[in-house]
N, C-alpha and C positions, 0 to 999 in steps of 0.2 A: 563799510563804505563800498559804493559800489566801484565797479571797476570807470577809470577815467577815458573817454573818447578821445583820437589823435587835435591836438593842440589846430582851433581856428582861429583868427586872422579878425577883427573888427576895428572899426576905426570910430574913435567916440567925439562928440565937439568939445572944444574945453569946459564948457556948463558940466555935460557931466562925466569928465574926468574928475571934475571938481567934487562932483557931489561921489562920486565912486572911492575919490581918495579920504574924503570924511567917514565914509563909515569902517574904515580898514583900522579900526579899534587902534589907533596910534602907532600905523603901522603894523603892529602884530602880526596882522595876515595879509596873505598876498592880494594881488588887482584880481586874481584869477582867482582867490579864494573866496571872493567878496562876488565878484560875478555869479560864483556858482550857488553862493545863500540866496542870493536876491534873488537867482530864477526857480531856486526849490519855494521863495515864498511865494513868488507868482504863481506857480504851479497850484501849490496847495488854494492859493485863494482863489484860483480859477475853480479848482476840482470843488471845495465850498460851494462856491455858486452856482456850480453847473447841478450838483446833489441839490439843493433847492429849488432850481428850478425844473426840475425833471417831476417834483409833485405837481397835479392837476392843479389851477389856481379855481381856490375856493366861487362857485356860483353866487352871485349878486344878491343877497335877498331883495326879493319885491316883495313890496308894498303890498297888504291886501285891500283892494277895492270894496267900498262902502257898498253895502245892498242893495240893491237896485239897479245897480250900472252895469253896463254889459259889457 
């Protein structure tokens, strides 16, 4: 586990107090232990996304034009 940063300060609306105290597996884990999964999953699904789109996006195919037309 990495090492933990000095303790911050946030202030959340009850909406998601609400939804923060739902996923604290019935309690189990702490407000603070549930903040830090949620921002590791952010994380990884940003870093996801950002690795795909760092590939070129694939060129259009066109059409080939009938003989004759210029």
């Amino acid at each position: 586990m990495e090492p933990l940063a000095p303790p911050i300060s946030i202030n959340l609306t009850p909406r998601q107090l609400a939804w923060l105290d739902g996923r604290r597996e019935r309690g189990s884990l702490s407000r603070c232990a549930v903040m830090r999964l949620v921002l590791d999953e952010l994380i990884q699904q940003e870093q996801g996304s950002q690795g795909r789109a760092k590939q070129p996006p694939k060129a259009p195919r066109r059409a080939a034009k009938p003989r004759g037309e210029a």
